[in-house]
C-alpha positions in Angstrom: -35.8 -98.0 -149.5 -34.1 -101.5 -149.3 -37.4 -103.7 -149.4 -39.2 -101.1 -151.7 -36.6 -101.7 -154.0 -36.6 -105.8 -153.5 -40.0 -105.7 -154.3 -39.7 -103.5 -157.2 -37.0 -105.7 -158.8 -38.8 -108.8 -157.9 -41.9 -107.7 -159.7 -40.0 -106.1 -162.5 -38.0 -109.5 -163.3 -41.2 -111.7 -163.3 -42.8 -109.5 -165.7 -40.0 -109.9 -168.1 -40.0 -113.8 -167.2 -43.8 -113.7 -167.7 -43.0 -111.8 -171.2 -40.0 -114.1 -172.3 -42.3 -117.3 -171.3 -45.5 -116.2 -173.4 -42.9 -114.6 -176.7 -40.6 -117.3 -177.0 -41.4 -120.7 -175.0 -45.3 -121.0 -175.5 -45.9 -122.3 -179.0 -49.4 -120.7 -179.1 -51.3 -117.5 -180.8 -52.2 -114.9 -177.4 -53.1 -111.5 -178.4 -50.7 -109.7 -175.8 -47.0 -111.0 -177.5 -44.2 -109.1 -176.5 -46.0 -107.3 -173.7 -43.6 -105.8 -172.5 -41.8 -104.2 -175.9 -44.7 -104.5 -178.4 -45.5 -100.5 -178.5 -41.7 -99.7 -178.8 -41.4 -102.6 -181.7 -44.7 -101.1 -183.4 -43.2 -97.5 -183.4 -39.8 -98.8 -184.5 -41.3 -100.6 -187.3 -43.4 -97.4 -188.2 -40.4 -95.2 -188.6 -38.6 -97.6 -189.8 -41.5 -98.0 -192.6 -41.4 -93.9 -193.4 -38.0 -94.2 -193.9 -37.7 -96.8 -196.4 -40.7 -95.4 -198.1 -38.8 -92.3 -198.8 -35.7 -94.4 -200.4 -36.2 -93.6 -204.4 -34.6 -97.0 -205.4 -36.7 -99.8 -205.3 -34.1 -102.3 -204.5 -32.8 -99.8 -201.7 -36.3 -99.5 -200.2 -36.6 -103.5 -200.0 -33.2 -103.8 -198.6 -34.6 -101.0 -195.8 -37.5 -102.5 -195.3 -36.1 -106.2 -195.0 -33.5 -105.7 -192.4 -35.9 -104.8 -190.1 -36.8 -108.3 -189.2 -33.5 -109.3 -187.8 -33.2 -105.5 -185.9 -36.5 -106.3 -184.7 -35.6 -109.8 -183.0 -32.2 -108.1 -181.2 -34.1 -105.2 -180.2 -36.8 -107.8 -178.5 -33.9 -109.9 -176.4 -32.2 -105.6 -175.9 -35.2 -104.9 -174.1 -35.9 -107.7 -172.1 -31.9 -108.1 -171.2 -32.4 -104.4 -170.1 -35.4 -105.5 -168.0 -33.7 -107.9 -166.6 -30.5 -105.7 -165.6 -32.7 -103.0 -164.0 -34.7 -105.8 -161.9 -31.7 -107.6 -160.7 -30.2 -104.1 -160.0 -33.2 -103.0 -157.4 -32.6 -106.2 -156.2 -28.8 -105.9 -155.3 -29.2 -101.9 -154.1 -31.8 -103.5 -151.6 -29.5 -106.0 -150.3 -26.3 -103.4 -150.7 -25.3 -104.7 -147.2 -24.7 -108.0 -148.2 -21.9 -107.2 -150.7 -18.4 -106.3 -150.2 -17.3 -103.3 -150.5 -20.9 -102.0 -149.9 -22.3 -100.2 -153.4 -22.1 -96.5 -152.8 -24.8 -96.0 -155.2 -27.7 -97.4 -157.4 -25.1 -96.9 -160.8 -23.0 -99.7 -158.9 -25.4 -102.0 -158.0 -26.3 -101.6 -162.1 -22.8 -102.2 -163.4 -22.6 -105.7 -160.7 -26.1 -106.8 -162.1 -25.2 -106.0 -165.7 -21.7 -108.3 -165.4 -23.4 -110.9 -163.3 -26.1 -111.4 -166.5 -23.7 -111.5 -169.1 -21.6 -112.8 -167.0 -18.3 -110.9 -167.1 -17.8 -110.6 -163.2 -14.5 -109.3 -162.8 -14.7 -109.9 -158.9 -14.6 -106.3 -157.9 -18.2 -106.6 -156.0 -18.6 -110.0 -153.9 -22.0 -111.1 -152.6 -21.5 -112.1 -148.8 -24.5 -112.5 -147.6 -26.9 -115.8 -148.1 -29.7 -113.4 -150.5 -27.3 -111.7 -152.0 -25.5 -114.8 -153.3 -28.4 -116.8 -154.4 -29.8 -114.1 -156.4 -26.3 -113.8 -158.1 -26.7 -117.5 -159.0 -30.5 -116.7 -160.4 -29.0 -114.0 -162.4 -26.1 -115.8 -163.7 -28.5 -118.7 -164.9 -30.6 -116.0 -166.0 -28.2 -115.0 -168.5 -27.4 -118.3 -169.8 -31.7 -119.2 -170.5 -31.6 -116.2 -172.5 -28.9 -116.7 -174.9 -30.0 -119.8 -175.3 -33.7 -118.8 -175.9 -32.3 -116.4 -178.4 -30.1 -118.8 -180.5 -33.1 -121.1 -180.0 -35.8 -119.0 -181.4 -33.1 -117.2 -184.5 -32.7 -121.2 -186.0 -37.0 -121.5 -185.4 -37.7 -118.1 -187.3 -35.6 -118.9 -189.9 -36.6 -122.3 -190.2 -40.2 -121.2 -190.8 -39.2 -118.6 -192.3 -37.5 -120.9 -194.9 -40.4 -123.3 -195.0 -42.6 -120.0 -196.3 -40.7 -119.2 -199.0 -40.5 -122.3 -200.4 -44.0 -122.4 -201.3 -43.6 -118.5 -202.4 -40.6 -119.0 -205.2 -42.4 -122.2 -206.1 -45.4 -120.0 -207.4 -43.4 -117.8 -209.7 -43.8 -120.3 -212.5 -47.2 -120.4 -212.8 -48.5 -116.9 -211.0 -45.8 -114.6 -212.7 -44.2 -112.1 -210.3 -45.9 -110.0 -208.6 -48.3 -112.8 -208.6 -51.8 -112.9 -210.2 -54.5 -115.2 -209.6 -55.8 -115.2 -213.5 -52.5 -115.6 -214.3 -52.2 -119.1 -212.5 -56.0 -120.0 -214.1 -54.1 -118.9 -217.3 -50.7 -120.8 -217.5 -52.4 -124.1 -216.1 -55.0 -123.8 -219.1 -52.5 -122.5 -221.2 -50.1 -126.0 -220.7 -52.8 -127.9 -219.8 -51.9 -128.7 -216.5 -55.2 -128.8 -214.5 -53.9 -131.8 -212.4 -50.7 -128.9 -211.2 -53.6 -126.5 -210.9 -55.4 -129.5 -208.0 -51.6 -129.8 -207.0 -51.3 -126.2 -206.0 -54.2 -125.4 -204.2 -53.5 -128.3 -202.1 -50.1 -127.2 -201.4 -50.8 -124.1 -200.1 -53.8 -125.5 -198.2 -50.9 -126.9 -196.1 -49.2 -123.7 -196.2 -51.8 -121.9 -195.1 -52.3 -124.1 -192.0 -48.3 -123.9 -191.4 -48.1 -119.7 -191.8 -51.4 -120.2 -189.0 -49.4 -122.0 -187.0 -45.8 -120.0 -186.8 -46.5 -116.6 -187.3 -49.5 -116.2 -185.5 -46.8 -118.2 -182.2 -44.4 -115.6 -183.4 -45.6 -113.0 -184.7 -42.2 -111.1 -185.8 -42.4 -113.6 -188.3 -44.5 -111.0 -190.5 -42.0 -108.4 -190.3 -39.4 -111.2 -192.5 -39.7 -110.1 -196.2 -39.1 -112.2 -199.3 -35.6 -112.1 -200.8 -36.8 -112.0 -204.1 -37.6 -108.7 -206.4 -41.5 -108.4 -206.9 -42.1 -111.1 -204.2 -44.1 -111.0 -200.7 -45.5 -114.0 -199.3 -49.0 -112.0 -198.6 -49.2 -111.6 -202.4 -48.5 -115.1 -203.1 -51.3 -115.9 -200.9 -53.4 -113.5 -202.2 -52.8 -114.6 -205.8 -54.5 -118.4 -204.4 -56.9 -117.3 -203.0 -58.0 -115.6 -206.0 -57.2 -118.3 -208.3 -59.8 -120.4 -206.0 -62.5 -117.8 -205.3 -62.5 -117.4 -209.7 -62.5 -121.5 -209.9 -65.1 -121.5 -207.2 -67.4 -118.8 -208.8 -66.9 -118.1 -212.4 -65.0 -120.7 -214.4 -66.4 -125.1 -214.9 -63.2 -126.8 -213.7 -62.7 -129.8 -211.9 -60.6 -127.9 -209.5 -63.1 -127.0 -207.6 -63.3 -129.3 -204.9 -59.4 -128.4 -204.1 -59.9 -125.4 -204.5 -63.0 -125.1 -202.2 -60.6 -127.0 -199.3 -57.9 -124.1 -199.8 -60.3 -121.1 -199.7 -61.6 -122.8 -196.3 -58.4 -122.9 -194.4 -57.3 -119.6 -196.5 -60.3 -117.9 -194.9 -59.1 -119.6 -191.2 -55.8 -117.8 -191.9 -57.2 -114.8 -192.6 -59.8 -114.3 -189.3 -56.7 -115.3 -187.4 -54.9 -112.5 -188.9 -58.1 -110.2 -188.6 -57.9 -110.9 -184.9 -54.5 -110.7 -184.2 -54.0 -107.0 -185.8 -57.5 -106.2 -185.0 -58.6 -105.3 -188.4 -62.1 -104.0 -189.7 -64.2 -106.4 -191.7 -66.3 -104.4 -193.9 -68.3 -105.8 -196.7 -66.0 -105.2 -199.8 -64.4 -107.6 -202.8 -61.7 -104.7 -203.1 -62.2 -105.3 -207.1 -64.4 -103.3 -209.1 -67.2 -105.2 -211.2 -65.5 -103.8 -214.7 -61.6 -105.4 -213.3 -63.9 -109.0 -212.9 -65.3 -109.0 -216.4 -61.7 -108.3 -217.5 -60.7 -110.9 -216.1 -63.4 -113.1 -217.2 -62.3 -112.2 -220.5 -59.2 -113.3 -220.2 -60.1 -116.7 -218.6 -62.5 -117.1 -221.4 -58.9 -116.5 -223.9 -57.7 -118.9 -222.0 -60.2 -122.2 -223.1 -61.9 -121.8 -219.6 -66.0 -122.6 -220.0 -67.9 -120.2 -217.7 -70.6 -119.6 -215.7 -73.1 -116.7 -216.7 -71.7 -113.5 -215.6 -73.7 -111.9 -213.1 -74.5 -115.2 -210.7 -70.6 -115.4 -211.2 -70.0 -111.9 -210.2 -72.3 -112.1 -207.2 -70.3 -115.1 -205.9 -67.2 -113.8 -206.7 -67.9 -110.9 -204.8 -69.6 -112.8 -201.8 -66.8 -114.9 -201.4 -63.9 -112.4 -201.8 -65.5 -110.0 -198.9 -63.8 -112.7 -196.3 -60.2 -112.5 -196.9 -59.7 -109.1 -199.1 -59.8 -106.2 -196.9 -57.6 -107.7 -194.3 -55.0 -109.1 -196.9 -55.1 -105.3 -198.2 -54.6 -103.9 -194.5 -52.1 -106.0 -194.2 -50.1 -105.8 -197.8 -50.3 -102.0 -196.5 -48.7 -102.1 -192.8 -46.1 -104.0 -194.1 -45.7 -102.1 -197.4 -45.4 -105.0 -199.6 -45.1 -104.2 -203.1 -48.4 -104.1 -205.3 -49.8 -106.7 -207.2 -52.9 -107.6 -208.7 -55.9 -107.0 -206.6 -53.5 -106.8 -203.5 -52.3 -103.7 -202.1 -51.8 -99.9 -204.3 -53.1 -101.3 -207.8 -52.0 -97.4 -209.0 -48.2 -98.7 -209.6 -46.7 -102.1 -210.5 -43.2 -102.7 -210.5 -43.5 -105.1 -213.2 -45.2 -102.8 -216.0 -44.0 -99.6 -217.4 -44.9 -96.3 -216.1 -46.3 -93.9 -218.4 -44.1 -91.1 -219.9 -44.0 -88.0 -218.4 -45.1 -85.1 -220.4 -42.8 -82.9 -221.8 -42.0 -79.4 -219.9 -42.2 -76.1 -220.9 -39.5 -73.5 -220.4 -39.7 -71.5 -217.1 -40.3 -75.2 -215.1 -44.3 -75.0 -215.9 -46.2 -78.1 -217.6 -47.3 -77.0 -221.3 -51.0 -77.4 -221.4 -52.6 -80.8 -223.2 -52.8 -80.6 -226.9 -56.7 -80.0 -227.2 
């Protein structure tokens, strides 16, 4: 069993390396990230998601939800530090002979690989042999990549995670929380601030292009919720997008050129995202025809000169089939709370539900007043 079990550590430890390299050191989008742990991670997140959906308390829920993230990255560098053990461990209980005293089963070869990786050797197992000593060196250098990778990728998530929010907090002021896209068009109009209007869809044309960039290199980035109450950065985005799809099809505004530019790398974002989670993209604005024309009232409250209605609905609609389905796919795996035209539209956190009716005695609902 001795070279059986070489070779099986051998391959074992590449394909960790081969996992670690694609994750953590290659700055680039690949479809298979986190080979090696991504079905475990899913299903973690999955329960972890029917849990916190259960929570009654709001702020409890997000709390749940939002601690994920950082479980998320320690059980990533768990998994492949197990890996790692395990490989190096075949590897030793091939070459038992070549350390003193000889292991007298696999469980000892796993305790010597698991102290070599961290490494708290306590010099109770010594490698004798020419193999067995250099593959204790590659194990105890091993170890030391790894933290550092770890440390290295915890100040890069953050840091992007950071550079995110920014933009997201930022948006509060003009898009109201959760965030609506006629509610930007409104408090520009409203203040007359058309040049912050230009400002903001150029802002988070950068934005876009940076969330492109770092989540779709690491992907675990998604899983890192806003700190905020009523917040989510796919809301946010949402909101822009909407704001620019309304300049771009139903209001005059000399936005639109901006505004055109953010939709175009919006819509970039959003195939990348498609792609990456392998979501469906059927032909559907999501908004129903009577939600537009409220909202066309409401920009038309707001000073906004318009386009005639059904050209602008037809746009509207033509342009928002691109990004709206997977923005709702997505505000749904990650069970962001609802906003405006993003997510469950039945319940906003923001507005007040309706009252319950009164119950009759015996526990039964009394019957509506006719």
């Amino acid at each position: 069993m001795g070279p059986v079990e070489v070779v099986a550590g051998v391959a074992l430890c590449l394909a960790v390396f081969f996992d670690l390299f694609q994750s953590v050191v290659l700055p680039r989008p690949a479809v298979n990230k986190f080979a090696l742990v991504r079905y475990l991670f899913r299903a973690t997140w999955r329960t972890w998601r029917w849990i916190g959906s259960r929570l009654a308390s709001l702020p409890r829920r997000e709390a749940w939800l939002a601690s994920f993230a950082p479980v998320g990255v320690a059980l990533n560098f768990t998994v492949w530090a197990l890996g790692l053990v395990l490989g190096y461990a075949l590897i030793f209980d091939g070459l038992r002979n070549q350390l003193h005293p000889v292991p007298p089963d696999f469980g000892t070869s796993l305790y010597f690989s698991a102290t070599t990786l961290v490494p708290l050797s306590y010099g109770d197992l010594v490698p004798i042999g020419v193999a067995a000593r250099l593959v204790t060196i590659a194990e105890s250098a091993t170890g030391i990549i790894v933290a550092a990778l770890a440390i290295t990728l915890l100040f890069s998530l953050y840091e992007s995670f950071q550079d995110r929010e920014k933009q997201v907090v930022q948006l509060d002021a003009l898009a109201g929380a959760p965030p609506s896209g006629v509610q930007i068009l409104e408090t520009t109009s409203e203040h007359g601030m058309q040049d912050e209007l230009i400002k903001t869809f150029d802002e988070w044309r950068s934005w876009a292009a940076d969330v492109l960039e770092s989540h779709l290199a690491y992907p675990i980035l998604f899983f890192f919720r806003s700190s905020h109450d009523n917040e989510a950065w796919i809301n946010s985005f949402g909101a822009v997008m909407d704001a620019a799809t309304l300049v771009m099809s139903t209001v005059d505004d000399k936005s639109e050129g901006p505004a055109k530019l953010m939709l175009t790398v919006g819509n970039h974002l959003v195939e990348d995202l498609s792609w990456y989670f392998r979501y469906p993209h059927p032909e559907d604005p999501i908004v129903e025809r009577v939600e537009f024309d409220q909202a066309r009232e409401r920009l038309k409250k707001a000073g906004y000169p318009l386009k005639p209605a059904d050209a602008a609905w037809e746009r509207f609609a033509r342009i928002r089939k691109r990004y709206a389905t997977p923005l709702n796919l997505l505000a749904r795996d990650f069970a962001i709370v609802p906003a405006e035209w993003i997510g469950d539209r039945s319940y906003l956190p923001h507005r007040e539900r309706p009252a319950r009716r009164p119950r009759a005695r015996g526990g039964r609902r009394r019957p509506p007043t006719p």
